[in-house]
C-alpha positions as CSV (number, residue, x, y, z in Angstrom):
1,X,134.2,88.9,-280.0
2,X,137.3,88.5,-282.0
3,X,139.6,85.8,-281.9
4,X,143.3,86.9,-280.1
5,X,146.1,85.2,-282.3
6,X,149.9,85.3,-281.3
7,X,153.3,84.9,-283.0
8,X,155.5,82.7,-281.1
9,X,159.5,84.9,-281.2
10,X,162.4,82.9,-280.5
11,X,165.7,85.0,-280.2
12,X,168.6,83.1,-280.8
13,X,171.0,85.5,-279.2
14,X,171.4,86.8,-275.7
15,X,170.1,89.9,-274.5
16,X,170.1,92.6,-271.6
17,X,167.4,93.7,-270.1
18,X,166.9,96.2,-268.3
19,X,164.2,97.5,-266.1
20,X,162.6,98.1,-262.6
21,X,161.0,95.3,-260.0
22,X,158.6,95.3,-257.2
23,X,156.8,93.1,-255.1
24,X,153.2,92.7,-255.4
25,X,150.1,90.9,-255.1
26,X,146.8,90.0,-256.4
27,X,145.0,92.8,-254.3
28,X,147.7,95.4,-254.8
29,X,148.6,95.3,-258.9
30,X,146.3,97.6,-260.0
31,X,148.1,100.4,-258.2
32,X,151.5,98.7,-258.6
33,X,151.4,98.3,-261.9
34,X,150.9,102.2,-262.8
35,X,153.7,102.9,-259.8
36,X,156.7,101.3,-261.4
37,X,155.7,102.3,-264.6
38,X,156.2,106.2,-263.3
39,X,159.4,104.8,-261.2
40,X,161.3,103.8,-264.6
41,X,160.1,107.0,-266.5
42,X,162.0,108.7,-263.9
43,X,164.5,106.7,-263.6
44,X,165.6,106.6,-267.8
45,X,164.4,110.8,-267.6
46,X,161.4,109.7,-270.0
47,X,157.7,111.2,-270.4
48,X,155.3,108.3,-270.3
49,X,155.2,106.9,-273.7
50,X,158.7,108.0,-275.2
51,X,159.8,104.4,-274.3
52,X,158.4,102.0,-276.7
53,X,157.8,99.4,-276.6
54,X,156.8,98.8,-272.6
55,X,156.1,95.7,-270.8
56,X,155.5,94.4,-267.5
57,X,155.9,90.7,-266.4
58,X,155.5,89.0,-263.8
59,X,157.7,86.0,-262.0
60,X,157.7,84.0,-258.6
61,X,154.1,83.5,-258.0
62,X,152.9,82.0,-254.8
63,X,149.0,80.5,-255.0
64,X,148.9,80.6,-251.5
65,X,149.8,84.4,-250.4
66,X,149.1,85.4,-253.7
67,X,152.5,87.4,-254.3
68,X,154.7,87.9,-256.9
69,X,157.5,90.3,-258.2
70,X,156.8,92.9,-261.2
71,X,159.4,93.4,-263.5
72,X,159.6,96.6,-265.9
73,X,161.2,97.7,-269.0
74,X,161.4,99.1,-272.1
């Protein structure tokens, strides 16, 4: 197995971002994931994959319910 390496970015200016949230958990993400993915394709009128580059984070995660909020965006 290959090692993973990273690049730490800093950007020294503020941004915008823009994007789509929903709340979620541990057992639900699988399905969540994939469902605000197609939410902000619809929403920016885009065919999955026109919109590079894609991420999803997460934020707010509680270790006891095991909830969080996604956030996506392009």
């Amino acid at each position: 197995m290959s090692k993973l390496s990273f690049s730490l970015v800093e950007i020294s200016t503020d941004i915008s971002v823009f994007g789509l949230s929903h709340e979620s958990n541990d057992k639900t993400q699988a399905k969540d994931i994939p469902a605000v993915s197609q939410r902000y394709y619809a929403a920016v009128g885009k065919e999955s994959g026109e919109v590079i580059p894609f991420f999803v984070i997460s934020k707010g995660y509680n270790k006891i319910s095991k909830d969080f909020r996604l956030f996506s965006a392009a």
